[in-house]
C-alpha positions as CSV (number, residue, x, y, z in Angstrom):
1,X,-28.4,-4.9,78.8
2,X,-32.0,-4.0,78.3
3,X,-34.8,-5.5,75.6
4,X,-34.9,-1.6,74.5
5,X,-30.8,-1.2,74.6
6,X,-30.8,-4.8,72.7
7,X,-33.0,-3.8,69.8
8,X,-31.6,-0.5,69.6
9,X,-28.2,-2.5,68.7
10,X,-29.9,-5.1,66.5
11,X,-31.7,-2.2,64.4
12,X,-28.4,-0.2,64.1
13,X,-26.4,-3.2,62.9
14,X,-29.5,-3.9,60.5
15,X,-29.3,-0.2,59.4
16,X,-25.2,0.0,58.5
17,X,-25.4,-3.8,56.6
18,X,-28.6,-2.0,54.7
19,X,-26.5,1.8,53.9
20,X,-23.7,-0.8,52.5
21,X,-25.4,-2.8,50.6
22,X,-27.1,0.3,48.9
23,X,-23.7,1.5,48.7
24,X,-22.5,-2.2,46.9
25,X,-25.8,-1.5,44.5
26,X,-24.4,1.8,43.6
27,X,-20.6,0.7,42.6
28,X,-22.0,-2.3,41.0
29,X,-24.2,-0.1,38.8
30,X,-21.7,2.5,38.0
31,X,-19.2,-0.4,37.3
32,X,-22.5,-2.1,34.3
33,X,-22.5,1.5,33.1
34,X,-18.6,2.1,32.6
35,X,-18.6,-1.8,30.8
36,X,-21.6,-0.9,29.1
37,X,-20.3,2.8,27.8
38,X,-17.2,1.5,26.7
39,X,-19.0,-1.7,24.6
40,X,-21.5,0.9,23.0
41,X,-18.6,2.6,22.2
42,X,-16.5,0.6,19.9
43,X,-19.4,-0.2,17.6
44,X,-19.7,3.8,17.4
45,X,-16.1,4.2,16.1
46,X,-16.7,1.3,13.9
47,X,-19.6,3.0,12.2
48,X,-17.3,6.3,11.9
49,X,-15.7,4.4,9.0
50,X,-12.8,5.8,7.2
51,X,-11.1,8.9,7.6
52,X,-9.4,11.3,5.0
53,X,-5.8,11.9,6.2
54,X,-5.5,14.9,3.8
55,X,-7.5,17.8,3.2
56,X,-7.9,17.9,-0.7
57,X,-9.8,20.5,-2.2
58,X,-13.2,18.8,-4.2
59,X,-12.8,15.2,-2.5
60,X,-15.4,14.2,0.2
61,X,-14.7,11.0,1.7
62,X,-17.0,7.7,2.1
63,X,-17.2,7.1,5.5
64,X,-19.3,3.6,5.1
65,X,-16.7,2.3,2.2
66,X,-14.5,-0.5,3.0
67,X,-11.0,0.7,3.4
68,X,-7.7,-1.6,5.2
69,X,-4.8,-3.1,4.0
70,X,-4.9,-5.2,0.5
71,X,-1.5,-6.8,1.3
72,X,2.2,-5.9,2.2
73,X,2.3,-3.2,-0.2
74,X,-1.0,-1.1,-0.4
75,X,-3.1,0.5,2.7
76,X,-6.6,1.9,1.1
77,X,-6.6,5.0,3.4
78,X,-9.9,5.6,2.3
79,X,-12.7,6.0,-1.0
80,X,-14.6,9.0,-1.6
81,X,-15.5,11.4,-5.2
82,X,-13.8,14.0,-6.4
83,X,-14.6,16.9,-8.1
84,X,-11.7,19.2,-9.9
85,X,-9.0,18.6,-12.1
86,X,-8.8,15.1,-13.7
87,X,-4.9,13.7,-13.9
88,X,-4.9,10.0,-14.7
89,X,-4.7,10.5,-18.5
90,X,-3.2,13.8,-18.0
91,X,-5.9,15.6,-19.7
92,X,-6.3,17.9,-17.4
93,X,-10.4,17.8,-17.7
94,X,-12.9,18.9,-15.1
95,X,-14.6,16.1,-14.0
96,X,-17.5,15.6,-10.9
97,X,-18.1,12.9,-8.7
98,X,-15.0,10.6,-9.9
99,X,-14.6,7.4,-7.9
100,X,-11.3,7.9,-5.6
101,X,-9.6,6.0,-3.3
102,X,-6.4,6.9,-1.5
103,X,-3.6,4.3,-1.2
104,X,-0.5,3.8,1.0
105,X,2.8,2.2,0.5
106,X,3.2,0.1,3.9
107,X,6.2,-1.3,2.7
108,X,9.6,-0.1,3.3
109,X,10.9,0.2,-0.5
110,X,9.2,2.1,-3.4
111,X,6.7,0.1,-5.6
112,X,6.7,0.7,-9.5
113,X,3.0,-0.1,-9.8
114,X,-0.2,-1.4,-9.0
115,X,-3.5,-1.9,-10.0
116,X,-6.3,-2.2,-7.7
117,X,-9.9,-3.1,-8.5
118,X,-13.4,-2.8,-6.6
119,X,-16.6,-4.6,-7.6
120,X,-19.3,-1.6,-7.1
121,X,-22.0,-4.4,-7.9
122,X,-22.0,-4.9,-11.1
123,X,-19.2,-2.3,-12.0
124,X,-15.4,-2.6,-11.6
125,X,-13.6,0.6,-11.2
126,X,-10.1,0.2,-12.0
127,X,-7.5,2.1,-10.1
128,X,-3.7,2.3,-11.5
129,X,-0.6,4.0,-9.6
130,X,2.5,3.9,-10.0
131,X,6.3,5.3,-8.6
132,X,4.9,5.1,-4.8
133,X,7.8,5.7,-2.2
134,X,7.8,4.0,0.7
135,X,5.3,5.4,3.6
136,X,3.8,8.0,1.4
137,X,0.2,8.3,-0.2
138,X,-1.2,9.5,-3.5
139,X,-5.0,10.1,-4.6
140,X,-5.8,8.2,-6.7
141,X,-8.9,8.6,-9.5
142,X,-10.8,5.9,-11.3
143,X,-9.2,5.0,-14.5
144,X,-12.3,5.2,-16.9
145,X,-13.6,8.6,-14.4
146,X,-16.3,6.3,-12.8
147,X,-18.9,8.5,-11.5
148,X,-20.1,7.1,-8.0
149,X,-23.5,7.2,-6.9
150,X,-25.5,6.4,-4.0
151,X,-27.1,3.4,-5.4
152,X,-23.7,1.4,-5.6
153,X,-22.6,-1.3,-3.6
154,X,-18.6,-1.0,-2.8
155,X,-16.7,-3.8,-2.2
156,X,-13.5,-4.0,-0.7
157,X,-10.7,-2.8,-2.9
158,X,-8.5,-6.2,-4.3
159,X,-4.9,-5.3,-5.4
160,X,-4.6,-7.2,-8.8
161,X,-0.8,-6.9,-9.5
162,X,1.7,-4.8,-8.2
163,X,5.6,-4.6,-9.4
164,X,8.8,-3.8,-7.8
165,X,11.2,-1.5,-9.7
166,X,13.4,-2.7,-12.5
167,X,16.2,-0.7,-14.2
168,X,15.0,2.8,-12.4
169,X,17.7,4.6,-11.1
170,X,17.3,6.8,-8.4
171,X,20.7,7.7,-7.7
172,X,21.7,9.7,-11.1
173,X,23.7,12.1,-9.9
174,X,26.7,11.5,-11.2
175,X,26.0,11.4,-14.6
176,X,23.0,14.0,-14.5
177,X,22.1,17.6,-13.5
178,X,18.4,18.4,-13.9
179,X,17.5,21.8,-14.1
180,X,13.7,22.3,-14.1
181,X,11.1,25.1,-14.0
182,X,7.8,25.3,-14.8
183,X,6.8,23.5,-18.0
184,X,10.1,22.8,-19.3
185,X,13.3,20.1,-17.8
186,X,16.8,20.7,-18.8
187,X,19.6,17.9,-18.1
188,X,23.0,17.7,-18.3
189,X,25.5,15.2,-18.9
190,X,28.4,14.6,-16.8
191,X,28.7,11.2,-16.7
192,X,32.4,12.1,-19.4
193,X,30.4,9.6,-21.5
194,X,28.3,9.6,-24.9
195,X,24.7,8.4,-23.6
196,X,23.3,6.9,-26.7
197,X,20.2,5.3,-25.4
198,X,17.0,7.1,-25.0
199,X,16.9,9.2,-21.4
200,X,13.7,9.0,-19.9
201,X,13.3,11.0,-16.0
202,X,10.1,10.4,-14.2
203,X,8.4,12.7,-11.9
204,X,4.8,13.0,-9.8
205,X,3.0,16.0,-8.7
206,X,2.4,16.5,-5.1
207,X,0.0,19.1,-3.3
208,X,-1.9,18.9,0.6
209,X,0.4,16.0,1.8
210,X,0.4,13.2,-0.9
211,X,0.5,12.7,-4.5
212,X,-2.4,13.5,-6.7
213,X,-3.2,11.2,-9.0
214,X,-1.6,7.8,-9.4
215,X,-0.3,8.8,-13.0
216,X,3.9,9.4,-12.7
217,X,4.5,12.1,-15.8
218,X,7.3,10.9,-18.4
219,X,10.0,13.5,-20.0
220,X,11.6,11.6,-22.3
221,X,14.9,12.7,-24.3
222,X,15.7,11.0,-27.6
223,X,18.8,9.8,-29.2
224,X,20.4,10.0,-26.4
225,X,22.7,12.9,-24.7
226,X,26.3,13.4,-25.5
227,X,28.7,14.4,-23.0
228,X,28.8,17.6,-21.4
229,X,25.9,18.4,-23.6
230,X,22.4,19.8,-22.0
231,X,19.2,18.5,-23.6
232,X,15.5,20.0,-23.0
233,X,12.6,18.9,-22.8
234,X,9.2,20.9,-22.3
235,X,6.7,19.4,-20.0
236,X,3.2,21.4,-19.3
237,X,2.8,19.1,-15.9
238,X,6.0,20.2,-14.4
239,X,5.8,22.2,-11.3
240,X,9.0,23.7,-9.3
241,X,6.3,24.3,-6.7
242,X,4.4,20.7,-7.0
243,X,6.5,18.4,-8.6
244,X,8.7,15.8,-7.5
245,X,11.4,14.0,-9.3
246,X,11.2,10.3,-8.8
247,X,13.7,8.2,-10.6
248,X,15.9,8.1,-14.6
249,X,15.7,5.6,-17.0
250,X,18.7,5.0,-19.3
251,X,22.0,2.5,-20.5
């Protein structure tokens, strides 16, 4: 082989390790920009904050609130304000900028009540519920219509107590037909027994998904309910087209 012939194989073997290690360079620095995409990423969905599962007329979430799980029983979806019809104390009064949050039952059985609590530094706003199935949601308004502003601090929300349910029944059937409309509730008794306790049937509103509000309305019939007699009581909250009948109350 010649010097010339010699160098010409020298320079191309110099010339193909050079094109693959510019190649090596590139996947190396496509690879530090995948890595690096996907790290920049997750902060980025962490600073999305919450999310409102629902879309509820005259709420607007906060996406920088603290939201999670308080314990087995309650999931804090997410906090925001709301502006419209205030239900908690069943007034029924227009109200602007209430502290909200909106809570989950994670567990698998219905929870009779809860209170939950957040320190908005300085301020507690007080949140109560109550009748909460199993998997299902309710928007839930600040007890004493807290108005937020941008100058509070939000702490995570604390669940202060929560019960189970204790003489409720859910299962009435055979000793009650219910026969609602709007504003008024009608049972019957077909138990073939005098009732001579106080009859009490519970029931929530529910609109967009969930329940609104954590109040559960109360009808309650006195004096008891004789056999194959039909008692009535009127009730401005009931809905056929909103409301939802949760559990009775009686001997």
């Amino acid at each position: 082989m010649s010097y010339t012939k010699k160098n010409r194989s020298e320079k191309a073997k110099r010339d193909t390790w050079i094109v693959l290690g510019f190649m090596l360079l590139v996947v190396i620095a496509v690879l530090v920009l995948l890595f690096g995409a996907s790290k920049d990423e997750l902060p980025e969905v962490e600073k999305a904050g919450a999310e409102m599962p629902f879309d509820v007329p005259g709420f607007t979430v906060l996406k920088e609130a603290p939201f999670g799980d308080l314990n087995e029983k309650f999931s804090v979806a997410c906090m925001g304000t709301y502006s419209g019809t205030y239900v908690e104390d069943g007034s029924n009064e227009q109200v602007t900028d209430v502290l909200t949050i909106v809570v989950k039952n994670i567990s698998s059985d219905l929870v009779e009540y809860g209170l939950i609590t957040v320190d908005c530094g300085g301020e507690t706003a007080t949140f109560e519920l109550s009748a909460l199935p199993a998997g299902s949601y309710a928007l839930v308004m600040e007890k004493n219509r807290l108005t937020y502003d941008n100058t509070m601090v939000l702490s995570k929300p604390i669940c202060e107590q929560y019960a189970e349910p204790n003489n409720l029944i859910t299962d009435f059937g055979n000793d009650f037909n219910v026969y609602p409309s709007d504003g008024v509730i009608n049972i019957e008794n077909i138990s073939g027994r005098d009732i001579e306790s106080d009859v009490s049937l519970f029931y929530k509103n529910y609109e967009y998904g969930l329940f609104i509000g954590g109040i559960t309305y109360r009808a309650r019939f006195s004096g008891g309910i004789k056999a194959g007699e039909i008692a009535q009581c009127m009730q401005q909250h009931y809905s056929l087209e909103k409301s939802a009948i949760m559990y009775m109350s009686y001997e």
